[in-house]
PDB file of the backbone (N, CA, C, O) and the ligand in Angstrom, with CONECT records:
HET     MG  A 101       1
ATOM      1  N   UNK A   1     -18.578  -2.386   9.737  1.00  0.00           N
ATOM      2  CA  UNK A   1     -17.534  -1.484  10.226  1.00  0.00           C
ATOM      3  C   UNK A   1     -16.953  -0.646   9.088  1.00  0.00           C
ATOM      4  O   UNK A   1     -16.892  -1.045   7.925  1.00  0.00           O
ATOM      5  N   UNK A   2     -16.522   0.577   9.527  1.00  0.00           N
ATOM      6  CA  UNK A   2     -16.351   1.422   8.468  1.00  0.00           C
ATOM      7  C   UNK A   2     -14.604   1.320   8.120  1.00  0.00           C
ATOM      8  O   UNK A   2     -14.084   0.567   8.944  1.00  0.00           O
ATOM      9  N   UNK A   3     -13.854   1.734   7.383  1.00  0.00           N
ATOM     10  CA  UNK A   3     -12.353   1.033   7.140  1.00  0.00           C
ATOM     11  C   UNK A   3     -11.590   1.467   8.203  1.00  0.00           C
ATOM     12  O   UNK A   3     -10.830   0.694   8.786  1.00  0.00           O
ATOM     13  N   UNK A   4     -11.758   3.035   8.627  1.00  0.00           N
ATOM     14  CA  UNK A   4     -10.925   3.361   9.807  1.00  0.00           C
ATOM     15  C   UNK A   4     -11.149   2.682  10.640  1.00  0.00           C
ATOM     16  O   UNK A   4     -10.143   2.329  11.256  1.00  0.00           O
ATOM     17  N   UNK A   5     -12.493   2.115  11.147  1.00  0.00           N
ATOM     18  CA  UNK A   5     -12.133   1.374  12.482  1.00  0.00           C
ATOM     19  C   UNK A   5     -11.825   0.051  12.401  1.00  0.00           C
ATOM     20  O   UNK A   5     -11.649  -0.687  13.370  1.00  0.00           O
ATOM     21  N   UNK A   6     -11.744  -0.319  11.018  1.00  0.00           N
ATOM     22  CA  UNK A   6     -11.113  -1.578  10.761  1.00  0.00           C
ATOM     23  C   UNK A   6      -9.670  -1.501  11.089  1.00  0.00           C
ATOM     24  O   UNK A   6      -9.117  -2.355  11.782  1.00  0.00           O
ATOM     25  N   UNK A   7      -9.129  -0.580  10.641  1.00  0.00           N
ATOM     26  CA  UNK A   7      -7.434   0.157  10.641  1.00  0.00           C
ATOM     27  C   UNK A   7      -7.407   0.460  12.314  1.00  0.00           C
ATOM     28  O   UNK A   7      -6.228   0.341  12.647  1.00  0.00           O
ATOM     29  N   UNK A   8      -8.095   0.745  13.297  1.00  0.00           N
ATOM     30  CA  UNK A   8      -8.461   1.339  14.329  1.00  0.00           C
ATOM     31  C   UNK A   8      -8.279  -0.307  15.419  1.00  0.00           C
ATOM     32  O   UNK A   8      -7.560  -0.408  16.413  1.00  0.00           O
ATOM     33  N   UNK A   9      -9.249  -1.504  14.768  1.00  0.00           N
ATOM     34  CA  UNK A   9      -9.380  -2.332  15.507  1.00  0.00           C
ATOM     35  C   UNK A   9      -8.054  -3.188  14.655  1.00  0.00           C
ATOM     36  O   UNK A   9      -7.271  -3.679  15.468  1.00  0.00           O
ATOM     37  N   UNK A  10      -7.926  -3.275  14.161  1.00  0.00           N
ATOM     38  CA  UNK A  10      -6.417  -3.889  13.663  1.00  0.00           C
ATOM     39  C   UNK A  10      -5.099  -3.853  14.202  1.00  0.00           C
ATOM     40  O   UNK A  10      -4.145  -4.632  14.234  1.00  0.00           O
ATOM     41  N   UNK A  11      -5.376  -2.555  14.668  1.00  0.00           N
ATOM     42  CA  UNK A  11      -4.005  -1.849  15.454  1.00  0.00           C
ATOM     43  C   UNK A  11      -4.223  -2.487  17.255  1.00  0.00           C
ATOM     44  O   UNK A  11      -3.296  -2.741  18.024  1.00  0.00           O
ATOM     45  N   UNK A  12      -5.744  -2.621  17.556  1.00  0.00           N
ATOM     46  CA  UNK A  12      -5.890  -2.457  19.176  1.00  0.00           C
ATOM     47  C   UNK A  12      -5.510  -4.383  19.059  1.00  0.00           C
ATOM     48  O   UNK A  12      -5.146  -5.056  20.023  1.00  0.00           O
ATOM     49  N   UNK A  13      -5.677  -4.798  17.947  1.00  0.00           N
ATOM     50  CA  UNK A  13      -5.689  -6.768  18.263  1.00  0.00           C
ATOM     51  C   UNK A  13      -4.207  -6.710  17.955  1.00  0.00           C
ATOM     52  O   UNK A  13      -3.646  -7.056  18.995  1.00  0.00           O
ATOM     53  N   UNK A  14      -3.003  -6.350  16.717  1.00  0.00           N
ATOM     54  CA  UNK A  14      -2.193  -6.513  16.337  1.00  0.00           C
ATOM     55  C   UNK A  14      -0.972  -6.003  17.071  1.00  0.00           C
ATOM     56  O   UNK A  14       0.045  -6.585  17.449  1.00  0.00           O
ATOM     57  N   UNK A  15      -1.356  -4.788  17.157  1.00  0.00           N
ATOM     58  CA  UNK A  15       0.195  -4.029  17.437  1.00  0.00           C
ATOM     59  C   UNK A  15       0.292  -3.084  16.287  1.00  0.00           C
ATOM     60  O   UNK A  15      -0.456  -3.198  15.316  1.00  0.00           O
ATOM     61  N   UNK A  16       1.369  -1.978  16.392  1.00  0.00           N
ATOM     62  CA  UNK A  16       1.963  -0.875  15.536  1.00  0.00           C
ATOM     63  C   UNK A  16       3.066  -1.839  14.917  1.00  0.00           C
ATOM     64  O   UNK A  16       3.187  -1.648  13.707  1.00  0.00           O
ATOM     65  N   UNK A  17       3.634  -2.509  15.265  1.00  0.00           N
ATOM     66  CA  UNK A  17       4.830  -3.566  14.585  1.00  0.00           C
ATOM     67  C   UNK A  17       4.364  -4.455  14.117  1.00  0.00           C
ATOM     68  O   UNK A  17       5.195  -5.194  13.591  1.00  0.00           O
ATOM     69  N   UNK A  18       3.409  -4.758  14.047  1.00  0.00           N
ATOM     70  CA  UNK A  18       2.843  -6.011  13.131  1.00  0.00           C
ATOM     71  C   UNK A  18       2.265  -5.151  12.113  1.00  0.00           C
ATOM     72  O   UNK A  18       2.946  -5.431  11.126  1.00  0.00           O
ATOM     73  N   UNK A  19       1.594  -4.453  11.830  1.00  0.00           N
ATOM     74  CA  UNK A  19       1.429  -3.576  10.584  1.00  0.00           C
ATOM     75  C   UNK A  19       2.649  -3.203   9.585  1.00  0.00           C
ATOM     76  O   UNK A  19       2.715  -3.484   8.389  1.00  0.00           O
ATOM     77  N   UNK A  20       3.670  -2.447  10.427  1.00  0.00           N
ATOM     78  CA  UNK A  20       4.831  -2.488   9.692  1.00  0.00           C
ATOM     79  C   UNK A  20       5.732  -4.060   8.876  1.00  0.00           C
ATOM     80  O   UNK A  20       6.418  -3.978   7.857  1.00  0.00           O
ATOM     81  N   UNK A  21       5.479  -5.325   9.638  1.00  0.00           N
ATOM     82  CA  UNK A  21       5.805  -6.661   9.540  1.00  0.00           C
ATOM     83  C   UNK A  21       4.733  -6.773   8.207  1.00  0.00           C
ATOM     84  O   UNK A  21       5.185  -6.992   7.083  1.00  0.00           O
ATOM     85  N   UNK A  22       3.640  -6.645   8.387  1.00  0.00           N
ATOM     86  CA  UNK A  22       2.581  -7.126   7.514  1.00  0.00           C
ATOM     87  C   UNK A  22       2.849  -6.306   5.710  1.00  0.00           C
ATOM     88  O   UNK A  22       2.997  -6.692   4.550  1.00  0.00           O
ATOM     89  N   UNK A  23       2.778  -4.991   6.483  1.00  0.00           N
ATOM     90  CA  UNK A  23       3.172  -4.292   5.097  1.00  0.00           C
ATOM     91  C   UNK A  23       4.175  -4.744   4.211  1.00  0.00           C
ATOM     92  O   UNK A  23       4.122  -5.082   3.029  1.00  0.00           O
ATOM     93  N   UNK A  24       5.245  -4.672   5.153  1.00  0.00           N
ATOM     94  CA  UNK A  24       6.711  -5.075   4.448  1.00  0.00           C
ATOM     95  C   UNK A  24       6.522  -6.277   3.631  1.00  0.00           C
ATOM     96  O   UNK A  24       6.910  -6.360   2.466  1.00  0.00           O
ATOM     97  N   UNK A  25       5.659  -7.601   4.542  1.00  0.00           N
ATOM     98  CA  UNK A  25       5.519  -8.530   3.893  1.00  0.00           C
ATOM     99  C   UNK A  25       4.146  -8.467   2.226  1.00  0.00           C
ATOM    100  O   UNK A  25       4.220  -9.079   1.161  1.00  0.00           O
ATOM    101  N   UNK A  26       3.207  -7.596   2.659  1.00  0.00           N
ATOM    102  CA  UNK A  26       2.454  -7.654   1.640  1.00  0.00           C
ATOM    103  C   UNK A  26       3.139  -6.943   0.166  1.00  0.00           C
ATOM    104  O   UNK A  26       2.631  -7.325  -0.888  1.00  0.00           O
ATOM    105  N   UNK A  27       3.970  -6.197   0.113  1.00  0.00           N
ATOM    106  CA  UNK A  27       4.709  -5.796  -0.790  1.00  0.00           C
ATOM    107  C   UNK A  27       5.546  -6.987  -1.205  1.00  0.00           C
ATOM    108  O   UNK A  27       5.361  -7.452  -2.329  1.00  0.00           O
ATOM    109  N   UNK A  28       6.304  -7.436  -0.530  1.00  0.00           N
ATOM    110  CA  UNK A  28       6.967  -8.342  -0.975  1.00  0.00           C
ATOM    111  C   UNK A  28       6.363  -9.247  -2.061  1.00  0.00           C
ATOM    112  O   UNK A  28       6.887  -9.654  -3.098  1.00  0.00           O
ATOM    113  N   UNK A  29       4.845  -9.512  -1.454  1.00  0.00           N
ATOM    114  CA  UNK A  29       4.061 -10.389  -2.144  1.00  0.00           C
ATOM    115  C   UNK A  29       3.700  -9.704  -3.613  1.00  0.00           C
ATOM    116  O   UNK A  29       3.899 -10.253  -4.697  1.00  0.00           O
ATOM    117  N   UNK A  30       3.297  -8.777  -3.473  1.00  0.00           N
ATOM    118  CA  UNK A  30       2.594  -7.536  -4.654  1.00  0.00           C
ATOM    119  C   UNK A  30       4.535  -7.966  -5.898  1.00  0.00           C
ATOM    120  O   UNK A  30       4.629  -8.504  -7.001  1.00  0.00           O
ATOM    121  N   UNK A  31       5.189  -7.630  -5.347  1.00  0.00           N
ATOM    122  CA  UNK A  31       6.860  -7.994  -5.853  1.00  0.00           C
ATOM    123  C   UNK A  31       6.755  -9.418  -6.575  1.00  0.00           C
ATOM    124  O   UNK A  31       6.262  -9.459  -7.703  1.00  0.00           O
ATOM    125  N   UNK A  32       7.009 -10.072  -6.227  1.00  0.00           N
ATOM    126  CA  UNK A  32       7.141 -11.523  -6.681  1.00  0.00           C
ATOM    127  C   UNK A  32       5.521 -12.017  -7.591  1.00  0.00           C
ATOM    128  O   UNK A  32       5.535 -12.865  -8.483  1.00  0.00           O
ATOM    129  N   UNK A  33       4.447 -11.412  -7.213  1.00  0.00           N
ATOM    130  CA  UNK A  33       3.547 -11.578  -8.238  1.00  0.00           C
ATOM    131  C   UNK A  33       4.097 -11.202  -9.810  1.00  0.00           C
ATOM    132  O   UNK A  33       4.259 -11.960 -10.767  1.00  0.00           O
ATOM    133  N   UNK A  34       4.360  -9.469  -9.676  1.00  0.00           N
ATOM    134  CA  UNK A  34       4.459  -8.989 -10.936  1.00  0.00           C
ATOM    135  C   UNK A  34       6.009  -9.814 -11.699  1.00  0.00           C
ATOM    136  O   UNK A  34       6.319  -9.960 -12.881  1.00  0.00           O
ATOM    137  N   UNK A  35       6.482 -10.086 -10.842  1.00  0.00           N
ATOM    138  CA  UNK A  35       7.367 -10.847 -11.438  1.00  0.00           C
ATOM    139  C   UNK A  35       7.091 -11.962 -12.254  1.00  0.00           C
ATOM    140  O   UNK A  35       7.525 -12.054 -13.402  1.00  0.00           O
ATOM    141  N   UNK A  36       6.256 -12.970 -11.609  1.00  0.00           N
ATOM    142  CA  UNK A  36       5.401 -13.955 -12.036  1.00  0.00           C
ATOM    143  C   UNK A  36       4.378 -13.600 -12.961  1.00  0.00           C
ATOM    144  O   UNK A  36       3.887 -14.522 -13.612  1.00  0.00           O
ATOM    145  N   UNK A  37       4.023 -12.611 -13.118  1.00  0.00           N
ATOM    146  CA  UNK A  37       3.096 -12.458 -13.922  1.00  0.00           C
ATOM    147  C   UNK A  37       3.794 -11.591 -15.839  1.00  0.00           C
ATOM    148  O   UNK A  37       3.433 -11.632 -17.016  1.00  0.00           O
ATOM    149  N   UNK A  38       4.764 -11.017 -15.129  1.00  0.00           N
ATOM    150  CA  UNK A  38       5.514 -10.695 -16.169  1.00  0.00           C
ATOM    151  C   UNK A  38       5.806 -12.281 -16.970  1.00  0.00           C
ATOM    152  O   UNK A  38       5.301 -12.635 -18.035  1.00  0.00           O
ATOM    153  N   UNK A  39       6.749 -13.063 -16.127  1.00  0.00           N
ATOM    154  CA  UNK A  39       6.941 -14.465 -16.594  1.00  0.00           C
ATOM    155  C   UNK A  39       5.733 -15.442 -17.239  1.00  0.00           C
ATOM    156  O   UNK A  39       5.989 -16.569 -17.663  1.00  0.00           O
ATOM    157  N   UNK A  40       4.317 -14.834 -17.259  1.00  0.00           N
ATOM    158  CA  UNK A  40       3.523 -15.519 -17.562  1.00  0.00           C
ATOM    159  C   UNK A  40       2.829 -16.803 -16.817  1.00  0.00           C
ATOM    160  O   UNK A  40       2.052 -17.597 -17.348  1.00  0.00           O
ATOM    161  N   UNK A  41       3.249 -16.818 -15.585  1.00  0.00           N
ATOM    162  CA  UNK A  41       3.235 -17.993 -14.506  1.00  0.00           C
ATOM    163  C   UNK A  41       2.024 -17.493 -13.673  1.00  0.00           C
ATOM    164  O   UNK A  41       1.679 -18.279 -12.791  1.00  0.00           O
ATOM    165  N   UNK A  42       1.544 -16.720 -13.740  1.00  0.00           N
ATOM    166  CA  UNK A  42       0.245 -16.139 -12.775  1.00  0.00           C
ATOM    167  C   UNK A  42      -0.855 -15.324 -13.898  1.00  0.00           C
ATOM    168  O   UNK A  42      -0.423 -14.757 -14.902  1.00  0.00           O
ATOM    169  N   UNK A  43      -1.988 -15.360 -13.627  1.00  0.00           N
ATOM    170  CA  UNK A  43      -2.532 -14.361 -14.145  1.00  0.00           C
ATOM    171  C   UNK A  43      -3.148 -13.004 -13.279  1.00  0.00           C
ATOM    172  O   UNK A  43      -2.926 -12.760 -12.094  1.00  0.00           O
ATOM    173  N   UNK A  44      -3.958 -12.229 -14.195  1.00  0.00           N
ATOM    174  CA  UNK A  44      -4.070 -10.821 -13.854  1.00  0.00           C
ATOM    175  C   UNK A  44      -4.735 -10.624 -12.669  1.00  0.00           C
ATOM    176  O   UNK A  44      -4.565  -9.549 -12.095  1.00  0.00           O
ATOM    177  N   UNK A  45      -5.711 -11.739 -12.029  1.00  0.00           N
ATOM    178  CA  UNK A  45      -6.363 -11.720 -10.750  1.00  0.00           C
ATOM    179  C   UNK A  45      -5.680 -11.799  -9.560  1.00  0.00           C
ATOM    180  O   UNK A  45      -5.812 -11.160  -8.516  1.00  0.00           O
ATOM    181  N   UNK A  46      -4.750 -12.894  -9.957  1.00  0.00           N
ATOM    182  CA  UNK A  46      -3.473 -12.815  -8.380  1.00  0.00           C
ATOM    183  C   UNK A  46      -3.048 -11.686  -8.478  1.00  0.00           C
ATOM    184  O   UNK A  46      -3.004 -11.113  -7.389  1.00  0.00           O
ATOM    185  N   UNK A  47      -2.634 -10.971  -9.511  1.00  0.00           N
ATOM    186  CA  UNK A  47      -1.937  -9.593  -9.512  1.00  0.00           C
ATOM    187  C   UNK A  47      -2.647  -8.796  -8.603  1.00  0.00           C
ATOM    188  O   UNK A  47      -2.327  -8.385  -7.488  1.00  0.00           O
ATOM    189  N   UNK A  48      -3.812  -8.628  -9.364  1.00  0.00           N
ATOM    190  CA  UNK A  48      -5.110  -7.870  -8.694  1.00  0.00           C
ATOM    191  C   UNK A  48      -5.422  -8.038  -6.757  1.00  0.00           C
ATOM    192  O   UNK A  48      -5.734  -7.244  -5.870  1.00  0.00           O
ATOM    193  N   UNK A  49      -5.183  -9.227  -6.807  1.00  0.00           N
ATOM    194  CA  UNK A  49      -5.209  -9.456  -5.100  1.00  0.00           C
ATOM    195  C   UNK A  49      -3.766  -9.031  -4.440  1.00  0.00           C
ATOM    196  O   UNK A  49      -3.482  -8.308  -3.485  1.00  0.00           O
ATOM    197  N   UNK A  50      -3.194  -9.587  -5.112  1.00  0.00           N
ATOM    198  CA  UNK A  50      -1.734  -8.690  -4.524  1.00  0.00           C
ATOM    199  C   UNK A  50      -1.715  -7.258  -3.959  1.00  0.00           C
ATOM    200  O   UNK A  50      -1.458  -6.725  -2.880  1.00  0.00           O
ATOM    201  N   UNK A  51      -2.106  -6.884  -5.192  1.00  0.00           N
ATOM    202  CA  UNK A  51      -2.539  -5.029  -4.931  1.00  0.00           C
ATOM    203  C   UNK A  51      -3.332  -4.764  -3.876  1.00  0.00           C
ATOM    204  O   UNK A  51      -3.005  -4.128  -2.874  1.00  0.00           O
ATOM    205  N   UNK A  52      -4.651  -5.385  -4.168  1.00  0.00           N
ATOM    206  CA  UNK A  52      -5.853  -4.946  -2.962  1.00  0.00           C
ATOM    207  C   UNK A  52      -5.271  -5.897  -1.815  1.00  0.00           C
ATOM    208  O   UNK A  52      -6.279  -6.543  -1.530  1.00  0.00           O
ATOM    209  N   UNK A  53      -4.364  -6.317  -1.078  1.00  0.00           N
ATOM    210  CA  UNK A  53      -3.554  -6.480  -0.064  1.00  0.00           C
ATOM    211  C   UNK A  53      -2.504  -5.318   0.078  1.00  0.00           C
ATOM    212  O   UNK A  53      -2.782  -5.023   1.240  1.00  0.00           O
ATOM    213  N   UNK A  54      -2.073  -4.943  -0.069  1.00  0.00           N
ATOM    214  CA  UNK A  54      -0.399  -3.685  -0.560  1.00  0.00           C
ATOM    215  C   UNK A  54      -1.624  -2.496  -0.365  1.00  0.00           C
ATOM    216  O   UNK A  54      -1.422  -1.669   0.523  1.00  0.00           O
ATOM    217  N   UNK A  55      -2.853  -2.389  -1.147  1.00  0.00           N
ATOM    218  CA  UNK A  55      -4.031  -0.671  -0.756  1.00  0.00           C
ATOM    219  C   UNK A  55      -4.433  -0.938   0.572  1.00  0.00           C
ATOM    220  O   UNK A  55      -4.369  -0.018   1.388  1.00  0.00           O
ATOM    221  N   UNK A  56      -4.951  -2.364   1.014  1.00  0.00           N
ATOM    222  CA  UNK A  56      -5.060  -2.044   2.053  1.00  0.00           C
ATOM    223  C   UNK A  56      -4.004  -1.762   3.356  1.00  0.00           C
ATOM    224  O   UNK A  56      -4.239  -1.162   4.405  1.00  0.00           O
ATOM    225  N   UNK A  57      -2.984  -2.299   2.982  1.00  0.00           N
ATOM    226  CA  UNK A  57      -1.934  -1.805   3.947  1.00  0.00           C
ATOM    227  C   UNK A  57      -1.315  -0.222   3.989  1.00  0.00           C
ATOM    228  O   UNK A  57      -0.573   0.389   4.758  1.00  0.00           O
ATOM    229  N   UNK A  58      -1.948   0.060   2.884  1.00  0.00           N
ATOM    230  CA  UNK A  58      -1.164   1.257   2.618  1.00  0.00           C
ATOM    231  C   UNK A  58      -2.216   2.371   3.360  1.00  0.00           C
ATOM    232  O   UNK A  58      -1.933   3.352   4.047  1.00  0.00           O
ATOM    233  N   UNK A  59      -3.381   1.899   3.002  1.00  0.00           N
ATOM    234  CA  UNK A  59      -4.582   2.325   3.821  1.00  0.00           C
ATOM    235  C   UNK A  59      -4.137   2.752   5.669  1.00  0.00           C
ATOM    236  O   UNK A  59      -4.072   3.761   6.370  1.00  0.00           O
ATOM    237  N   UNK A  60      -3.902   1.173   5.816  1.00  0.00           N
ATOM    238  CA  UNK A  60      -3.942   1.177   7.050  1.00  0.00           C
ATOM    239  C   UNK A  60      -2.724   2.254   7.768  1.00  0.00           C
ATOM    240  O   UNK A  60      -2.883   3.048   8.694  1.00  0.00           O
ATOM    241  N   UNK A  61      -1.250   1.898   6.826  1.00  0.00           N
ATOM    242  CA  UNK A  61      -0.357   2.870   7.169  1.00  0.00           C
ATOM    243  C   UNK A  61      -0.732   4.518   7.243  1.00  0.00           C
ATOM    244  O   UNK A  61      -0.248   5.228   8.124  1.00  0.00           O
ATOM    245  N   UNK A  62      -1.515   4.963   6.365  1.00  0.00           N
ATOM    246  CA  UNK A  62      -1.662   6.342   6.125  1.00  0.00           C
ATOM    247  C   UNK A  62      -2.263   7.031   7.002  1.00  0.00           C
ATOM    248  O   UNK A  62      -2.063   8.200   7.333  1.00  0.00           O
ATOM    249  N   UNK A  63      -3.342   5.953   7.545  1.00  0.00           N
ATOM    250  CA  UNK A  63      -3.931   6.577   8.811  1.00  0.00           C
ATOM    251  C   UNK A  63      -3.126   6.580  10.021  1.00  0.00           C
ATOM    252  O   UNK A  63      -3.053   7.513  10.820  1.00  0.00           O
ATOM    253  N   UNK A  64      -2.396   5.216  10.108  1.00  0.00           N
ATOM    254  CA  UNK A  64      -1.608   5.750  11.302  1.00  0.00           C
ATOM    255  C   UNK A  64      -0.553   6.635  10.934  1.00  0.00           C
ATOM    256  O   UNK A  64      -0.050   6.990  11.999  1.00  0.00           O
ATOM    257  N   UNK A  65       0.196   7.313   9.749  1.00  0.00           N
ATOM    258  CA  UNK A  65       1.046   8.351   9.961  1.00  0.00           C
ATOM    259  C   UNK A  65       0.154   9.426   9.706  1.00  0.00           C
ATOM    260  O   UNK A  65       0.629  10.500  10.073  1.00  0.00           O
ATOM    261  N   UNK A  66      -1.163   9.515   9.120  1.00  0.00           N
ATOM    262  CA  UNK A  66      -1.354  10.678   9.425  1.00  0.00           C
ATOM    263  C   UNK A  66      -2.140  10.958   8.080  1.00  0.00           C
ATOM    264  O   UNK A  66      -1.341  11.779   7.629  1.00  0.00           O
ATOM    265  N   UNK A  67      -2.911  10.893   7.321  1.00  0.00           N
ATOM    266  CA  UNK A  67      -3.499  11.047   6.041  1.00  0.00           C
ATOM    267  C   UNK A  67      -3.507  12.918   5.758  1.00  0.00           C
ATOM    268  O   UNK A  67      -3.608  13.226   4.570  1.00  0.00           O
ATOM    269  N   UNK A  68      -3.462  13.460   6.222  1.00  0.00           N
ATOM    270  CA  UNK A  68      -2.750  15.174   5.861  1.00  0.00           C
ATOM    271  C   UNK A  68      -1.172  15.009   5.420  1.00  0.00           C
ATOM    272  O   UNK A  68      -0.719  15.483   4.378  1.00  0.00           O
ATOM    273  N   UNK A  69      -0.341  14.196   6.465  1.00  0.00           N
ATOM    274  CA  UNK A  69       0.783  14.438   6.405  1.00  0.00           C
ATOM    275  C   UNK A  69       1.051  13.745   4.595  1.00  0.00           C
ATOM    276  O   UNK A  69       1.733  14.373   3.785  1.00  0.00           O
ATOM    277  N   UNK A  70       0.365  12.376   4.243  1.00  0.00           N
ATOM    278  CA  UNK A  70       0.396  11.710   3.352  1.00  0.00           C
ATOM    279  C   UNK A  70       0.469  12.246   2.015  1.00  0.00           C
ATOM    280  O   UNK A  70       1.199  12.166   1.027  1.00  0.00           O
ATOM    281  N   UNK A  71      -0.915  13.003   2.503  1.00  0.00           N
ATOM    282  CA  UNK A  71      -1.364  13.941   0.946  1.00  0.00           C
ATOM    283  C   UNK A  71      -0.398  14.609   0.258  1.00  0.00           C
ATOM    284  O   UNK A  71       0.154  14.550  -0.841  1.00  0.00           O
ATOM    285  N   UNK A  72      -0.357  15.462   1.551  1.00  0.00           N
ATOM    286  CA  UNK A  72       0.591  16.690   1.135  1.00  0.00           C
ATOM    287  C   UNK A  72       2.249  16.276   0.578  1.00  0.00           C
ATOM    288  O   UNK A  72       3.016  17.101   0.081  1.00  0.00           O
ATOM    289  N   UNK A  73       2.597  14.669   0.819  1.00  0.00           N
ATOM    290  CA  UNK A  73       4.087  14.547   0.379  1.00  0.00           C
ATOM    291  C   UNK A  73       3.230  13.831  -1.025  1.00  0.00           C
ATOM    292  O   UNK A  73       4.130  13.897  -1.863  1.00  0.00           O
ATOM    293  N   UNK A  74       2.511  13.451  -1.458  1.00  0.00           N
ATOM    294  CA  UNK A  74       2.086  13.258  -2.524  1.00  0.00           C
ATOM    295  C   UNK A  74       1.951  14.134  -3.323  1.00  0.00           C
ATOM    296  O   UNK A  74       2.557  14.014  -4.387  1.00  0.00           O
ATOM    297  N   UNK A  75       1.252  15.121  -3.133  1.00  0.00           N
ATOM    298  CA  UNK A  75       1.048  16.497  -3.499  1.00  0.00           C
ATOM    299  C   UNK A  75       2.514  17.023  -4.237  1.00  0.00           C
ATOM    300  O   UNK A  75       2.696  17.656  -5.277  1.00  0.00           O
ATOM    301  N   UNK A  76       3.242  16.602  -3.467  1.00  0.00           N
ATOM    302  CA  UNK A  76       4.850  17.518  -3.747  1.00  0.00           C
ATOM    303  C   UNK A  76       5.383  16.881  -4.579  1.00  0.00           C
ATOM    304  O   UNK A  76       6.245  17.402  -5.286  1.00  0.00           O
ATOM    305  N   UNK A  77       4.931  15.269  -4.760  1.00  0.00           N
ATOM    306  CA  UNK A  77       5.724  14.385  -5.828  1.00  0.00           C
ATOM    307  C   UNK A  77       5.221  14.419  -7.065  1.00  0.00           C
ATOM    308  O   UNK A  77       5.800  14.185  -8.125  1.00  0.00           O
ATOM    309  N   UNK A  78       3.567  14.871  -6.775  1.00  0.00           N
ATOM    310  CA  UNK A  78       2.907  15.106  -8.077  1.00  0.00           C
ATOM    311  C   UNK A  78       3.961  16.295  -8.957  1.00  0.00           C
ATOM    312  O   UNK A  78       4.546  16.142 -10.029  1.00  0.00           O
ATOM    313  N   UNK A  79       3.927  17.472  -8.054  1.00  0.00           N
ATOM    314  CA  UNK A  79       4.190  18.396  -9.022  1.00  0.00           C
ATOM    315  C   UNK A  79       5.850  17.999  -9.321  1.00  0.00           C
ATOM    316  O   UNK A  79       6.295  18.810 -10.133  1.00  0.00           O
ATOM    317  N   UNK A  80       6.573  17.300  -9.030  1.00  0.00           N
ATOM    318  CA  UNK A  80       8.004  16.844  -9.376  1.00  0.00           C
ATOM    319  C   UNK A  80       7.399  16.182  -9.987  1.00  0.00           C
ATOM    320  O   UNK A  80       6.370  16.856  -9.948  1.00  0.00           O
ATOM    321  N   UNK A  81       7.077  15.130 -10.734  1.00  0.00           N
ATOM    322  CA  UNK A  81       7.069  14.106 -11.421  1.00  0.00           C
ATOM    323  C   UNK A  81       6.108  14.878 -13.060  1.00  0.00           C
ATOM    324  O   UNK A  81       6.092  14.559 -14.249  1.00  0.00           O
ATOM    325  N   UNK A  82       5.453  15.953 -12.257  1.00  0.00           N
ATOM    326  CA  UNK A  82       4.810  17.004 -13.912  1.00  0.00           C
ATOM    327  C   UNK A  82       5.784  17.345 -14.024  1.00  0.00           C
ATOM    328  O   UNK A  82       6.240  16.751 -15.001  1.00  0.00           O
ATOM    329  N   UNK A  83       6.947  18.390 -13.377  1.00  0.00           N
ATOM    330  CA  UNK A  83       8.145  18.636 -13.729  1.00  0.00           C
ATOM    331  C   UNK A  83       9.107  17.950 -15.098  1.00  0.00           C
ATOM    332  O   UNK A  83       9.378  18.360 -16.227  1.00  0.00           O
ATOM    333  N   UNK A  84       9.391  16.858 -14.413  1.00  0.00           N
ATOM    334  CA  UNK A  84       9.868  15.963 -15.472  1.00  0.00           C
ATOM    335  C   UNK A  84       9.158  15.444 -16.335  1.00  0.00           C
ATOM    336  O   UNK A  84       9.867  15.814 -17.271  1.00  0.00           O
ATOM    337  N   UNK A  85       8.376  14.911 -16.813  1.00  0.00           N
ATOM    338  CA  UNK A  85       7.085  14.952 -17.613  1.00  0.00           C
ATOM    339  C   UNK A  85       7.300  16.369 -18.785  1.00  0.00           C
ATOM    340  O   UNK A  85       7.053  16.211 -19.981  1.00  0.00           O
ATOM    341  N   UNK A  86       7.799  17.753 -18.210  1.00  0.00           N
ATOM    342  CA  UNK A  86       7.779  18.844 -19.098  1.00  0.00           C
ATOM    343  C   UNK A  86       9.205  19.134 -19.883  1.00  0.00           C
ATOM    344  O   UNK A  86       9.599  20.027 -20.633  1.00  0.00           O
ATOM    345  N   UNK A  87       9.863  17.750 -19.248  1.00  0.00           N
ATOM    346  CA  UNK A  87      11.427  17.889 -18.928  1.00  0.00           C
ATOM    347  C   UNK A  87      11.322  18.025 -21.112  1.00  0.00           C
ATOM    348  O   UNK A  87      12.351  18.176 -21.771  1.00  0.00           O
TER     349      UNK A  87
HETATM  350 MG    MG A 101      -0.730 -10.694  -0.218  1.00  0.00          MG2+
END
């Protein structure tokens, strides 16, 4: 299966509120890793899975709001964040 219809069949078994539940929670997790890992209590692979949990949610979110709409507010933060960067 290709990722959208993973994101596609995720949504038809889960729900639109369990994605949002899931996300919220996979950040949380991605959170308390780097914490732990700052502390020296984890190493760089849990980190690493943390993340590739948090991309794929973020994945999954983007398609359902809209991966144009996504870009383009990325797009806008890029050039604010060169902004300051020239600051
Ligand atoms: Mg996780």
């Amino acid at each position: 299966m290709q990722r959208e219809e993973i994101y596609q069949a995720t949504l038809d078994k889960w729900g639109e509120e369990a994605q949002y539940d899931q996300a919220v929670e996979e950040c949380a997790e991605l959170i308390a890793a780097l914490k732990h890992f700052r502390r020296g209590k984890i190493d760089a692979q849990a980190v690493i899975d943390e993340l590739a949990d948090v991309t794929l949610m973020i994945g999954q979110l983007t398609w359902m709001f809209g991966k144009k709409e996504i870009n383009r507010a990325i797009e806008e933060k890029l050039v604010k964040l060169n902004k300051l960067l020239e600051e």
